[in-house]
N, CA, C and O atoms as a GROMACS GRO file, in nm:
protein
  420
    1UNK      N    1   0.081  -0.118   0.000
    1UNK     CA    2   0.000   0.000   0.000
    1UNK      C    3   0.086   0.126   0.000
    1UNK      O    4   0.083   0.196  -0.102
    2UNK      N    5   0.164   0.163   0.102
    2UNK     CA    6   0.252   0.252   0.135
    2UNK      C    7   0.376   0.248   0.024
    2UNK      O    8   0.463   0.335   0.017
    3UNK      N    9   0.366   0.139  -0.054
    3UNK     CA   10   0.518   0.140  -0.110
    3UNK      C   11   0.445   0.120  -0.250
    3UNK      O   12   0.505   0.102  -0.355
    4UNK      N   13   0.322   0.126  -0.237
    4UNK     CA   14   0.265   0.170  -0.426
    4UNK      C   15   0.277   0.296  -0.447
    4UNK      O   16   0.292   0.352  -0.555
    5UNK      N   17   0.266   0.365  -0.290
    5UNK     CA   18   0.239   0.489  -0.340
    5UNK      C   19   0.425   0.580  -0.354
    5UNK      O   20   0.465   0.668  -0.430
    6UNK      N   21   0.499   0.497  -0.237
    6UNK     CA   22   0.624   0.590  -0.268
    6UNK      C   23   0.695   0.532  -0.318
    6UNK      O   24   0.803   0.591  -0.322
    7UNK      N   25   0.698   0.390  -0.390
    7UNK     CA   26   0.808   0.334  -0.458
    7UNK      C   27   0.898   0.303  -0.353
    7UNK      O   28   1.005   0.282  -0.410
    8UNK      N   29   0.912   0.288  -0.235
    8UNK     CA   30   1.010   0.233  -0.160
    8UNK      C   31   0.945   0.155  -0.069
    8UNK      O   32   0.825   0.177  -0.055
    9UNK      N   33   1.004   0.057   0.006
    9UNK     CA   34   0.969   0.029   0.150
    9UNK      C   35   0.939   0.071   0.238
    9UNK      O   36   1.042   0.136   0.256
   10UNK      N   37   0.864   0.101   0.340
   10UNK     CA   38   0.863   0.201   0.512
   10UNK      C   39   0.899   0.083   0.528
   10UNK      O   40   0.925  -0.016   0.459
   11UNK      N   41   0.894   0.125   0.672
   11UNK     CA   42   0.992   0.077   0.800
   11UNK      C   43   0.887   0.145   0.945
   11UNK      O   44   0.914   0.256   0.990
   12UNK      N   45   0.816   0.093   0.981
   12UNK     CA   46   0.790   0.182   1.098
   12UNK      C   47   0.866   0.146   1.255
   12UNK      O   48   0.873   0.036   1.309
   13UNK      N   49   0.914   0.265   1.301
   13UNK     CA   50   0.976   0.278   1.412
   13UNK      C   51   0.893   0.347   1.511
   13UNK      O   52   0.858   0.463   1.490
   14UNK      N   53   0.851   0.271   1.642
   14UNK     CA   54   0.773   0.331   1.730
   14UNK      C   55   0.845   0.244   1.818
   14UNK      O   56   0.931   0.156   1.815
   15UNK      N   57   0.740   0.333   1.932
   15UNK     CA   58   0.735   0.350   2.069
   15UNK      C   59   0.606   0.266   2.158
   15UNK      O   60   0.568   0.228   2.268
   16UNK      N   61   0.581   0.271   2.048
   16UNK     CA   62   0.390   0.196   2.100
   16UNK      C   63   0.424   0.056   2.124
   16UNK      O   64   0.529   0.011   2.079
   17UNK      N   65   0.327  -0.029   2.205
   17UNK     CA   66   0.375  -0.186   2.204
   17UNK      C   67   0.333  -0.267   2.054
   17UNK      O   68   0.251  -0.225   1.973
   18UNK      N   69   0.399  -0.370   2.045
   18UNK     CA   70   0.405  -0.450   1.944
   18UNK      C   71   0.299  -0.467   1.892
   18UNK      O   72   0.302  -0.494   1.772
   19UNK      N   73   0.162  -0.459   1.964
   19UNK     CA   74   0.025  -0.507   1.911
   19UNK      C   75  -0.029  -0.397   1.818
   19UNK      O   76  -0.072  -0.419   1.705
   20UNK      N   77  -0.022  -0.263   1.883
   20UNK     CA   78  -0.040  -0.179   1.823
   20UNK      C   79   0.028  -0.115   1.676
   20UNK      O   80  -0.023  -0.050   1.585
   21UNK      N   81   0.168  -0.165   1.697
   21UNK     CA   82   0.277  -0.150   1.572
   21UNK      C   83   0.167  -0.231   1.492
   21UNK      O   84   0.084  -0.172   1.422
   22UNK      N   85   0.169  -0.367   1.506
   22UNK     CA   86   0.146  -0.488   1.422
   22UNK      C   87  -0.007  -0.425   1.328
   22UNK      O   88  -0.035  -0.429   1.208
   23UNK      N   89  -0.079  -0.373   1.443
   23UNK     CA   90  -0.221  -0.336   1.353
   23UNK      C   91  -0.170  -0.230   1.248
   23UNK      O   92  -0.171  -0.230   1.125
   24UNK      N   93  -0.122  -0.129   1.352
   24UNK     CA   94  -0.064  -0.052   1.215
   24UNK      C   95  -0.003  -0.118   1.118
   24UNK      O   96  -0.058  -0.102   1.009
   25UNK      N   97   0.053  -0.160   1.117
   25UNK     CA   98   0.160  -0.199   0.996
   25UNK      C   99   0.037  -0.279   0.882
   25UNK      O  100   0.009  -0.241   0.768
   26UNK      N  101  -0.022  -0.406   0.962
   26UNK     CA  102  -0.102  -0.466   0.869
   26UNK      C  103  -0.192  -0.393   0.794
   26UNK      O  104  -0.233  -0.433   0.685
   27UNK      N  105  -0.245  -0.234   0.871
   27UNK     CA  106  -0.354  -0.155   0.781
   27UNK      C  107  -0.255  -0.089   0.667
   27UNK      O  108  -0.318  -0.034   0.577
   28UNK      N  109  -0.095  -0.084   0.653
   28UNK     CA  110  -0.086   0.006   0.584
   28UNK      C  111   0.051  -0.067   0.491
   28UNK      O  112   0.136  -0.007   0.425
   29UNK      N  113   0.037  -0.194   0.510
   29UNK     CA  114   0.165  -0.298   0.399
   29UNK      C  115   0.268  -0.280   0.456
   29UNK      O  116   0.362  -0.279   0.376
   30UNK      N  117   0.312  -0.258   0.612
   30UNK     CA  118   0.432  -0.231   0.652
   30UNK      C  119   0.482  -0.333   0.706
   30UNK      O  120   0.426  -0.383   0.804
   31UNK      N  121   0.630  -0.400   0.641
   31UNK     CA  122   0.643  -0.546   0.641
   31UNK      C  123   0.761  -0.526   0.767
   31UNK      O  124   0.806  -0.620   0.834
   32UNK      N  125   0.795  -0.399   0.780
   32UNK     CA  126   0.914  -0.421   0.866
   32UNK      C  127   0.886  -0.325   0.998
   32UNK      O  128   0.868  -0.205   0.977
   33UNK      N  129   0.881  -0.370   1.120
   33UNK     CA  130   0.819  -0.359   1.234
   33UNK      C  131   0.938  -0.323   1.365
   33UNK      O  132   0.992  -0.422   1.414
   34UNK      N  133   0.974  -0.193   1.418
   34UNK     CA  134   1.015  -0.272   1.519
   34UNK      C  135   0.929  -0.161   1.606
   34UNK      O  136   0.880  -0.052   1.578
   35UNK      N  137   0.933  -0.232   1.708
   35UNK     CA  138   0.825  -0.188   1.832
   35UNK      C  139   0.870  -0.145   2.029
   35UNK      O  140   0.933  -0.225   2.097
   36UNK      N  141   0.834  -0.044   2.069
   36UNK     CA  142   0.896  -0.079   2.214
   36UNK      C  143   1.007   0.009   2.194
   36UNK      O  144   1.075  -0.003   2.296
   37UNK      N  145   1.054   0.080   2.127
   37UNK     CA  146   1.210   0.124   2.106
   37UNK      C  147   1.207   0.274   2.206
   37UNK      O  148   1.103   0.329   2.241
   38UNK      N  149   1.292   0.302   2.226
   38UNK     CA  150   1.337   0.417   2.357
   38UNK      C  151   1.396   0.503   2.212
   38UNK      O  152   1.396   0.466   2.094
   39UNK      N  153   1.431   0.599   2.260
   39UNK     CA  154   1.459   0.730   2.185
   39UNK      C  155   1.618   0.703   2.102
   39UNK      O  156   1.659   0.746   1.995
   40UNK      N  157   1.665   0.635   2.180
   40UNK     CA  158   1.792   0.602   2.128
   40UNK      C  159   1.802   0.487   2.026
   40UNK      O  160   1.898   0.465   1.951
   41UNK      N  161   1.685   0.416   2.036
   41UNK     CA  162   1.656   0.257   1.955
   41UNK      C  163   1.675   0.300   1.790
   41UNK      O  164   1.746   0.263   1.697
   42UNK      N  165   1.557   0.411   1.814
   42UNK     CA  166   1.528   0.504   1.667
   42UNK      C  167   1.626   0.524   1.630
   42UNK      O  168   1.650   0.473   1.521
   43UNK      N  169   1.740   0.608   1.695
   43UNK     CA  170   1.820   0.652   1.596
   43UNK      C  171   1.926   0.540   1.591
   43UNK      O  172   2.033   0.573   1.541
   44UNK      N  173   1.912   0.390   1.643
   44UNK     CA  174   2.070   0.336   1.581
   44UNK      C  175   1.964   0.244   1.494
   44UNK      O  176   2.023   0.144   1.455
   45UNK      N  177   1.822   0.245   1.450
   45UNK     CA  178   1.747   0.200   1.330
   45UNK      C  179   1.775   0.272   1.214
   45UNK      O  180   1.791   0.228   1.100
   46UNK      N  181   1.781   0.401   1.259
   46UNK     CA  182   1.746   0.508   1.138
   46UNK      C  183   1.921   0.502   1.077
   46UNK      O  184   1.954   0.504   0.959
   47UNK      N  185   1.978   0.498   1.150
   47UNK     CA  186   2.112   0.476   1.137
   47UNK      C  187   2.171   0.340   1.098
   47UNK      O  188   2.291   0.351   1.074
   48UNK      N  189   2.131   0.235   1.088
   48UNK     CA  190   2.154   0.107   1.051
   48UNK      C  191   2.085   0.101   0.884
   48UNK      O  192   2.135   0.037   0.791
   49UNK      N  193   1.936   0.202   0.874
   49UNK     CA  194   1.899   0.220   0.751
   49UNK      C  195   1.990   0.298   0.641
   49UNK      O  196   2.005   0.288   0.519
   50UNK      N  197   2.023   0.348   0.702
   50UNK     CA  198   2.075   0.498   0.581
   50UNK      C  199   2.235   0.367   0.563
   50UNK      O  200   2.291   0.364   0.454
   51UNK      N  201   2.271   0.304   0.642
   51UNK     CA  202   2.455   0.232   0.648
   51UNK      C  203   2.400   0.136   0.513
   51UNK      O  204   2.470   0.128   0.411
   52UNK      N  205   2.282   0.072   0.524
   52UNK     CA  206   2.254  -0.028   0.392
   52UNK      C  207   2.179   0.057   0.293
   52UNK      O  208   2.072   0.019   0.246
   53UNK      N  209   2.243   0.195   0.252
   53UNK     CA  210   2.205   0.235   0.150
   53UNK      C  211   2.033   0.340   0.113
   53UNK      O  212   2.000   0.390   0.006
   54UNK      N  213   1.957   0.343   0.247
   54UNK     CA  214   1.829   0.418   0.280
   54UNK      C  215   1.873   0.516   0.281
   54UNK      O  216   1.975   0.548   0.342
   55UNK      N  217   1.776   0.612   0.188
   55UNK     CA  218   1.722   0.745   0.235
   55UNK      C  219   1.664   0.766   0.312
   55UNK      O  220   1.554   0.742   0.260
   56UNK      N  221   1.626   0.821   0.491
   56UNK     CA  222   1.567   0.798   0.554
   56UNK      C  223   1.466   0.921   0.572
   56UNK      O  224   1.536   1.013   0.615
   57UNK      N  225   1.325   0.967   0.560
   57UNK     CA  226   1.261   1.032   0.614
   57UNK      C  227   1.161   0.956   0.768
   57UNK      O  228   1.106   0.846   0.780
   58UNK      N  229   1.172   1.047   0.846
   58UNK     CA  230   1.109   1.012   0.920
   58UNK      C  231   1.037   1.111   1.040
   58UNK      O  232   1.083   1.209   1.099
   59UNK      N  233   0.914   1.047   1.051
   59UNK     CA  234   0.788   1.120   1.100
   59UNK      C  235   0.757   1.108   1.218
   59UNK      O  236   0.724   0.992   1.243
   60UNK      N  237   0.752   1.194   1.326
   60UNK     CA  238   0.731   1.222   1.450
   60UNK      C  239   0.678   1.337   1.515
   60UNK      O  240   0.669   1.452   1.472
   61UNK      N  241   0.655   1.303   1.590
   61UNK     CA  242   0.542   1.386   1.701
   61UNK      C  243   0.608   1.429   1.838
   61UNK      O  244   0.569   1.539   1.876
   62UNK      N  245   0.668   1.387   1.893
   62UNK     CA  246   0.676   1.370   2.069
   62UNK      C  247   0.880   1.454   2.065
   62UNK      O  248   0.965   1.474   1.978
   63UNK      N  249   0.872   1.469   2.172
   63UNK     CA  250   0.986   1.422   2.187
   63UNK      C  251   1.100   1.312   2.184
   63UNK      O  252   1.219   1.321   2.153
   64UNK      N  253   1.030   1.212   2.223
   64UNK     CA  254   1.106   1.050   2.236
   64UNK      C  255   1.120   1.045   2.036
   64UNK      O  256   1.195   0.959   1.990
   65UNK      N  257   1.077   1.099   1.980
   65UNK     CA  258   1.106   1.101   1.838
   65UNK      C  259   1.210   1.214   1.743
   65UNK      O  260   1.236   1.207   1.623
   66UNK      N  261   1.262   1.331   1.860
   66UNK     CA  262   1.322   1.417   1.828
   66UNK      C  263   1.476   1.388   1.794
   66UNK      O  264   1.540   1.454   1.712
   67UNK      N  265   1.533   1.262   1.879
   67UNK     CA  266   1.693   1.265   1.801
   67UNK      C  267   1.693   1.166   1.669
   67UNK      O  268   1.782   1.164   1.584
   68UNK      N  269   1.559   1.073   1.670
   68UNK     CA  270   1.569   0.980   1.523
   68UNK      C  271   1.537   1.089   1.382
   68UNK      O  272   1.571   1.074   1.264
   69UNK      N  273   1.461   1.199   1.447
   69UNK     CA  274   1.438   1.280   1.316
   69UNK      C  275   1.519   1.362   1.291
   69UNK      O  276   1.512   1.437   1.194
   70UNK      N  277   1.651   1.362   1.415
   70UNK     CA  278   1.734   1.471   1.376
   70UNK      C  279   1.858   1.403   1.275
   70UNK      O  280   1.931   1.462   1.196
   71UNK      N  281   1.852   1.260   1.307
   71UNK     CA  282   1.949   1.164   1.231
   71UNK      C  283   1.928   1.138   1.126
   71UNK      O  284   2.016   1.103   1.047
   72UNK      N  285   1.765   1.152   1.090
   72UNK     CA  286   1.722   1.126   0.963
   72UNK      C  287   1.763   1.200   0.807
   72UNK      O  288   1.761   1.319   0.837
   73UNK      N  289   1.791   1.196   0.696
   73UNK     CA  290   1.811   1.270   0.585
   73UNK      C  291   1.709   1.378   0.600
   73UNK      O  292   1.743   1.490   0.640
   74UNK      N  293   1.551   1.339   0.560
   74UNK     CA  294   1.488   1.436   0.687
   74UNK      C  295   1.379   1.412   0.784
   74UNK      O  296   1.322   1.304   0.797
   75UNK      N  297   1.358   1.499   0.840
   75UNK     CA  298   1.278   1.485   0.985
   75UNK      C  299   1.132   1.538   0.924
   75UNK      O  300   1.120   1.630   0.842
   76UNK      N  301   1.036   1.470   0.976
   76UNK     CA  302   0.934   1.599   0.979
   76UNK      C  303   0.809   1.563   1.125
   76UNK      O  304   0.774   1.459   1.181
   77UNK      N  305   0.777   1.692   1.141
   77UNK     CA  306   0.682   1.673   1.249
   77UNK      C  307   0.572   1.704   1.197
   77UNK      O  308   0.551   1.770   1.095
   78UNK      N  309   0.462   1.630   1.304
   78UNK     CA  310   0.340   1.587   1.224
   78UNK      C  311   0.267   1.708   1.354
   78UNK      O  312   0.262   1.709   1.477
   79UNK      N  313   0.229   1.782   1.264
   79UNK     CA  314   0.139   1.930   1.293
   79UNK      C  315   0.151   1.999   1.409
   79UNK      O  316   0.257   1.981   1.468
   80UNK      N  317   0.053   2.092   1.470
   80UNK     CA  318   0.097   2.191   1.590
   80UNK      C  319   0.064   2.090   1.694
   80UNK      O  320   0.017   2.161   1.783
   81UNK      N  321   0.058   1.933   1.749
   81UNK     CA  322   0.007   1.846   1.819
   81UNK      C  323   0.177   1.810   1.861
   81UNK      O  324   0.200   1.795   1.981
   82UNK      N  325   0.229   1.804   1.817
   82UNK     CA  326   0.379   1.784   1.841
   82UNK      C  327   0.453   1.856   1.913
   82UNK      O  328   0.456   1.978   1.901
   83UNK      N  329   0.516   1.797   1.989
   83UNK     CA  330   0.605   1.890   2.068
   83UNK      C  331   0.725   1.961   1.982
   83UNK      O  332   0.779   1.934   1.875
   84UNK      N  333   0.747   2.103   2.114
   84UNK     CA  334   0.837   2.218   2.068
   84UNK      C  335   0.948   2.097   1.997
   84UNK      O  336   0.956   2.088   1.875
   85UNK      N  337   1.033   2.001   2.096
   85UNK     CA  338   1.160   1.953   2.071
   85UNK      C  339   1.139   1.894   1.894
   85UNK      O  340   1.209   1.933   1.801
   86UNK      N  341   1.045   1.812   1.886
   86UNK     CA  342   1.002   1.786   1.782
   86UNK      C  343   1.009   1.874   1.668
   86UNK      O  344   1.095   1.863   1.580
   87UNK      N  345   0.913   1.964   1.669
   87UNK     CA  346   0.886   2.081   1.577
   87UNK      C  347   1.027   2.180   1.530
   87UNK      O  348   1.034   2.242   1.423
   88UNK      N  349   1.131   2.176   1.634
   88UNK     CA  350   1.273   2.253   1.617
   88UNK      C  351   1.363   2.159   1.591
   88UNK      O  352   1.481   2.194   1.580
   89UNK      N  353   1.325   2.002   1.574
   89UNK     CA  354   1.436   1.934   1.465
   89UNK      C  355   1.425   1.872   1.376
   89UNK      O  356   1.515   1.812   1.317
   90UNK      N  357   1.279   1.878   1.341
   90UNK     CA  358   1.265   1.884   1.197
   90UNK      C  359   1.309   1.917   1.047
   90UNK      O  360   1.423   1.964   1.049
   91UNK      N  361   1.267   1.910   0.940
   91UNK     CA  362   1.318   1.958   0.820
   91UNK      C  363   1.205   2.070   0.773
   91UNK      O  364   1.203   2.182   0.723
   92UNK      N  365   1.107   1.962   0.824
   92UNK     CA  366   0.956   2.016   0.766
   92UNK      C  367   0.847   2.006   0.873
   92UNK      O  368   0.889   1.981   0.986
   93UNK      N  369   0.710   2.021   0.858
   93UNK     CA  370   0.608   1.970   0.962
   93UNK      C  371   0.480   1.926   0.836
   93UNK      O  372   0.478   1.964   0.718
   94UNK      N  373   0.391   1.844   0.901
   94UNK     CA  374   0.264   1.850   0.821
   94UNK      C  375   0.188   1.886   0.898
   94UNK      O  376   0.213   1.870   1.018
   95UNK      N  377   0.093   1.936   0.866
   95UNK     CA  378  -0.019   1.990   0.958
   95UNK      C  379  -0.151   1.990   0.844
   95UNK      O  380  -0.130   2.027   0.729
   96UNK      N  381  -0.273   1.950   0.883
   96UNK     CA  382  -0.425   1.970   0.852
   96UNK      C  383  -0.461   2.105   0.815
   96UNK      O  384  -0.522   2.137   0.713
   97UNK      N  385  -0.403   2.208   0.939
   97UNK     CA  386  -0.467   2.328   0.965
   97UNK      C  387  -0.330   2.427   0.981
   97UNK      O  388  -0.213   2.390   0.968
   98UNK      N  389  -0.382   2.580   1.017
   98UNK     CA  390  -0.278   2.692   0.996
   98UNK      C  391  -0.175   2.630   1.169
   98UNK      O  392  -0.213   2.624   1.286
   99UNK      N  393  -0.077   2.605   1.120
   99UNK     CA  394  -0.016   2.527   1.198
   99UNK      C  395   0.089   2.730   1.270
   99UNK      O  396   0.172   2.764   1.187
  100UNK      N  397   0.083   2.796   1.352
  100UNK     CA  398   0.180   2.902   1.409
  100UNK      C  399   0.322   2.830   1.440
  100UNK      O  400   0.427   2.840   1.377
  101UNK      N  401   0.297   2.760   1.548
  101UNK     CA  402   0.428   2.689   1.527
  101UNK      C  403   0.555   2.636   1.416
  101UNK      O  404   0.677   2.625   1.412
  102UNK      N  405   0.471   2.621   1.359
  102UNK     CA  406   0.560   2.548   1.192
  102UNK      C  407   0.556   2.646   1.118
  102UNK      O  408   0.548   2.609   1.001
  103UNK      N  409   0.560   2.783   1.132
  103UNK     CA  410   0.584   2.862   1.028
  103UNK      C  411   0.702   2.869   0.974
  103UNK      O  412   0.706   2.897   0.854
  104UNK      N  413   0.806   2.851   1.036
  104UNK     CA  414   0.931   2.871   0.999
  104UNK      C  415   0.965   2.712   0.934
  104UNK      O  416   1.083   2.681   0.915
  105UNK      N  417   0.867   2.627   0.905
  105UNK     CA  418   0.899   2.479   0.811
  105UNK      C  419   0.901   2.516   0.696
  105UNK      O  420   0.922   2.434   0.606
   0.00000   0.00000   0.00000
């Protein structure tokens, strides 16, 4: 699903427990899972991706997601729901609505 639309593989990297990864992943063709990971997990994933040749974007919200998006090729935070740490190590943000925070994305 996800990789008709970008021509590559995802990878999802969370924080959530495994059950919850797993649903996600199955609603959205995501074959590669890891789950449970601490802030530091992310970035030696995101960093093990980019060593075998990945471009890595990657999408976060929280803080506990702020040093994998800073490791990433790029980061982006997902709208004004995201924390400051988040939102200031980004590349980009997405947002629904007039996001104040992300003006400077």
């Amino acid at each position: 699903m996800l990789s008709a639309v970008t021509g590559r593989t995802p990878a999802l990297l969370t924080d959530d427990n495994s059950g919850a990864a797993a649903a996600v992943a199955a609603e959205t063709g995501i074959g590669q899972v890891a789950a449970g990971l601490l802030p530091g997990d992310k970035v030696t994933h995101v960093r093990g991706l980019q060593a075998r040749g990945r471009c890595v974007l990657l999408a976060g919200d929280g803080v506990d997601d702020a040093p994998a998006t800073a490791a990433a090729q790029l980061g982006v935070a997902m709208g004004r729901n995201g924390s400051d740490l988040a939102l200031q190590t980004a590349d980009a943000c997405w947002s629904a609505t007039s996001c104040p925070a992300c003006r400077q994305c």
